[in-house]
C-alpha positions as CSV (number, residue, x, y, z in Angstrom):
1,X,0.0,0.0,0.0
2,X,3.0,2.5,1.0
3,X,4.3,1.6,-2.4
4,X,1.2,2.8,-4.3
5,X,0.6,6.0,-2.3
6,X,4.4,6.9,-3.0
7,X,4.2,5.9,-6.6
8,X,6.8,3.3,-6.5
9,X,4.8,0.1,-7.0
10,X,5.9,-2.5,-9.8
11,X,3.9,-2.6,-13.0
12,X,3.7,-6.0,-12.8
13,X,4.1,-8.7,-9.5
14,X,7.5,-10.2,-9.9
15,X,7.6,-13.7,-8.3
16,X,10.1,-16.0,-7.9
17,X,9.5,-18.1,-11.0
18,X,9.6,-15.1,-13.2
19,X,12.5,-13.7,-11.6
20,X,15.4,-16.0,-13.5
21,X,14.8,-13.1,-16.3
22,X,17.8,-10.9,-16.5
23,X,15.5,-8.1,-17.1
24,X,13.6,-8.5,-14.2
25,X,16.4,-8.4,-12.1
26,X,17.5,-5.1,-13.6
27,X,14.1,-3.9,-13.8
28,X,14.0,-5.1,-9.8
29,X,17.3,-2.8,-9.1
30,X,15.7,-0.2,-11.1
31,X,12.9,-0.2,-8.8
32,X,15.7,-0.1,-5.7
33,X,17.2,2.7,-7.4
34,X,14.3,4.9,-7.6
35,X,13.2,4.4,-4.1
36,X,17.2,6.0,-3.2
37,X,16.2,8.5,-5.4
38,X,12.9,9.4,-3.7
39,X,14.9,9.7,-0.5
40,X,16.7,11.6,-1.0
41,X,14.3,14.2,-2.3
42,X,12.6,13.7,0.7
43,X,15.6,14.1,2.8
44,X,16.3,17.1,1.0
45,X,12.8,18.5,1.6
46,X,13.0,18.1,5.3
47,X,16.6,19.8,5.5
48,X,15.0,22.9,3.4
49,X,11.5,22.4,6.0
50,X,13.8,22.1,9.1
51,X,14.7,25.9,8.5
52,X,11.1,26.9,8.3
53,X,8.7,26.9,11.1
54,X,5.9,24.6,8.6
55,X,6.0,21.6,11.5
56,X,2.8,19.9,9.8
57,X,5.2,19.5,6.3
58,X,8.1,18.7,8.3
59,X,6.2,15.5,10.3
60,X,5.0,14.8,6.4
61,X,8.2,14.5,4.7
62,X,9.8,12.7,7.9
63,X,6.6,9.8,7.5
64,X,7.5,9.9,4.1
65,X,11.1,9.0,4.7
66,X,10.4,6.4,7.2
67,X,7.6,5.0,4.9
68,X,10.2,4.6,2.0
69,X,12.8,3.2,4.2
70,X,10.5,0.5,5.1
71,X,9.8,-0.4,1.3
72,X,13.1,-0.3,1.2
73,X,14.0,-3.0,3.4
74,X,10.8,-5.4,2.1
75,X,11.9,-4.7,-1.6
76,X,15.4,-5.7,-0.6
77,X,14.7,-8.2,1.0
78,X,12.5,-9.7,-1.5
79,X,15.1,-9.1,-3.9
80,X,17.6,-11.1,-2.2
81,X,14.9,-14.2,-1.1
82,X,14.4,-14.3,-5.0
83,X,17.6,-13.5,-6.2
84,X,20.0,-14.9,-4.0
């Protein structure tokens, strides 16, 4: 769910039979890649917040942060069940 509110969910389910595609596996990193990406915007939005006094963006941006981290770990972690 975090992954479709962020806009970072797959197109398509990868499982662990479809996975022996090199493209999935790229297209798996990709994925990985873009979630570092979206961090760091958001890390860079709550630098620029931290100077303001806008407390309701800040506590946004932070939940963002921690929401992506989390994908992050699951995706990784998926990534290496079905890679690995």
């Amino acid at each position: 769910m975090n992954a479709l509110r962020h806009g970072l969910a797959a197109k398509t389910s990868a499982t662990a039979v479809n996975i022996a595609s090199t493209d999935d596996v790229d297209g798996m990193y990709q994925r990985l890649r873009q979630i570092e990406i979206e961090s760091v915007k958001a890390f860079n939005e709550v630098h620029n917040l931290s100077t303001s006094e806008d407390l309701d963006g800040l506590h946004t941006a932070v939940r963002r942060i921690a929401a992506l981290e989390r994908y992050s770990h699951r995706f990784h972690s998926k990534l290496k069940r079905d890679v690995f």
